[in-house]
N, C-alpha and C positions, 0 to 999 in steps of 0.2 A: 580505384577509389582513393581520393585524397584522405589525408588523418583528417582533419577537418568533420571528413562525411562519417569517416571512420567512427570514429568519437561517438559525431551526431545519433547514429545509428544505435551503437550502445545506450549512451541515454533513452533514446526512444525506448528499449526495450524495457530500462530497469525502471524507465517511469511508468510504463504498462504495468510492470509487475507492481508497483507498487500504489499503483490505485486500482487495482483486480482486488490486490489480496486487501486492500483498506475498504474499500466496498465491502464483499464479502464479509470481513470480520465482523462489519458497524452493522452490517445484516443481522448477521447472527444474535449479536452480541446485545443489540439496542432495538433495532427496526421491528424482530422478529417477535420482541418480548412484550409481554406477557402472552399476544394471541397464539401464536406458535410454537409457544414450548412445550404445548404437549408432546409436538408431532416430533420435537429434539428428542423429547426426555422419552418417547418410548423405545421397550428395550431392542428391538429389533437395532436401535438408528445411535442412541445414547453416544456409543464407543468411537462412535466417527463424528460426532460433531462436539466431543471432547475434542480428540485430538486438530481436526478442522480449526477450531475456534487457538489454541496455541501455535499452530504453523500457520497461519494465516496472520497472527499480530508479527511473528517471529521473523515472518519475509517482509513483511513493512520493514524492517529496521534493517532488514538486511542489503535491499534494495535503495533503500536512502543513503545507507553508508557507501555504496559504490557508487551512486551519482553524486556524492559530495567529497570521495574520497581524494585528498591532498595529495596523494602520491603522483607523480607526474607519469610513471608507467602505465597508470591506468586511466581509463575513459572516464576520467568524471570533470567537473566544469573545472577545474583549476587546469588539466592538461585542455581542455575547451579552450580555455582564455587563451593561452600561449598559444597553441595552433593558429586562432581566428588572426592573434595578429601576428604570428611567422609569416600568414598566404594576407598580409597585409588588410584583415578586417579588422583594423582597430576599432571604429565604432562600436563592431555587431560582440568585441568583447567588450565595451566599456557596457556597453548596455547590459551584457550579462552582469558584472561586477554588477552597477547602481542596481538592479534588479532583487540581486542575493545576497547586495549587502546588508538591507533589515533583520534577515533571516540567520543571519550568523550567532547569536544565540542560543533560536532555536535548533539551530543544527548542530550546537554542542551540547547540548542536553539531549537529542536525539542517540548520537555518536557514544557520549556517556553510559545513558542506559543498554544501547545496544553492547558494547565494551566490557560491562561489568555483569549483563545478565545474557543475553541471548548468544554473544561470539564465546564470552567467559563466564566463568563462575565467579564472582569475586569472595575471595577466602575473608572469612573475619566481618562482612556488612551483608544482613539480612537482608533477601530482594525489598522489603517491604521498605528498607532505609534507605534504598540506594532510589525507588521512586518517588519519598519523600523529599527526596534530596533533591532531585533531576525534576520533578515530576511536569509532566506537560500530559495534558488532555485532549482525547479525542478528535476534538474541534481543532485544537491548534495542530497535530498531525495532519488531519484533512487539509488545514489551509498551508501546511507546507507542501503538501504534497500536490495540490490547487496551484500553488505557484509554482513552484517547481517546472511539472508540466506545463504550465504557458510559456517559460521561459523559454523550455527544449520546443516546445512546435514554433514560436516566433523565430528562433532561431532556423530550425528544420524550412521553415517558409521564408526565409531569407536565402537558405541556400541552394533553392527548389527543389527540397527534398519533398517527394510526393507524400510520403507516410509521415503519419502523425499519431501522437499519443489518444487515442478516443476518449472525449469528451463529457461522455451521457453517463448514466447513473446506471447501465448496464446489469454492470454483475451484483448490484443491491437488487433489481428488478429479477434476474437468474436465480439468484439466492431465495428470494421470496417466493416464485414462483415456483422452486422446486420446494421448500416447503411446506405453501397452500394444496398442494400436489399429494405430498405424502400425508396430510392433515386429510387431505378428502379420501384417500382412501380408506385413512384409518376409518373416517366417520363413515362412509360407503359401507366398511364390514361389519359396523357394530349395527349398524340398520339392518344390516339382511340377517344378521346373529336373532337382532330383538323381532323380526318376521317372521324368522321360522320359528323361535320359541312360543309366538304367538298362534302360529297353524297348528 
């Protein structure tokens, strides 16, 4: 396998990871609220979709840092670019540059918060200053993470690489439906509780 494919293949992966676990989160977090929280907030479930809902924002950041990560040792789009034009793809890197050059910004405010809160602790600035400071929202996460992935499968389908990052709303759809899931049951048992109290 060329670096090139090499590379490619890594992105794929950590662009997966990183709109799994952003689905997921914006499930939980927004989609699911107010109909479904009961079914979070009982005690049997509470302690996993605590923790669920902080590793799930925590691999977004972590996922974005290593497909944007600058280090040339590692698979992210700046070792991208040099390979595409070592094996003489100039275009297919100029196109990634014009592509991710809007987003340069956003991916330092990403890289920031991820830096000072999720990789580090930052000694002396309160998490709540360090997202005043950075702060970026939901939506503009999604649509990095929206671009992002177009980028990596345009490329992937330039190189006829057959896999690609999945496109659908998947694990938003997973996440709800294992909720509506645990909500029916709960409702399920409190029915047959209030039937037999009634016999």
């Amino acid at each position: 396998m060329s670096t090139v494919n090499t590379i490619v293949h890594h992105l794929i992966e950590e662009g997966k990871v990183a709109r799994a676990h952003f689905q997921t989160w914006w499930a939980l977090r927004n989609l699911a609220i107010p109909e479904l929280l009961p079914a979070m907030n009982r005690w049997e479930y509470v302690d996993f979709f605590h923790v669920s809902n902080t590793g799930h924002y925590k691999m977004i950041f972590f996922a974005l840092s290593k497909i944007f990560d600058r280090d040339t040792r590692a698979s992210g789009f700046a070792s991208l670019k040099a390979a595409l034009r070592a094996e003489n793809r100039t275009a297919l890197a100029d196109y990634v540059e014009a592509e991710l050059s809007p987003l340069t910004e956003r991916v330092a405010r990403i890289d920031t918060i991820r830096n000072q809160t999720v990789a580090h602790n930052q000694r002396g600035l309160l998490r709540k200053e360090i997202y005043e400071a950075n702060g970026i929202t939901p939506n503009e996460i999604c649509e990095l993470i929206d671009a992002t992935c177009a980028v990596i499968n345009h490329v992937a389908r330039e190189l006829d690489i057959s896999e690609i990052i999945f496109e659908s709303k998947r694990f938003e759809e997973a996440t709800l439906a294992l909720l509506k899931a645990l909500q029916g049951k709960h409702n399920n048992a409190l029915q047959a509780t209030c039937e037999d109290a009634r016999a």
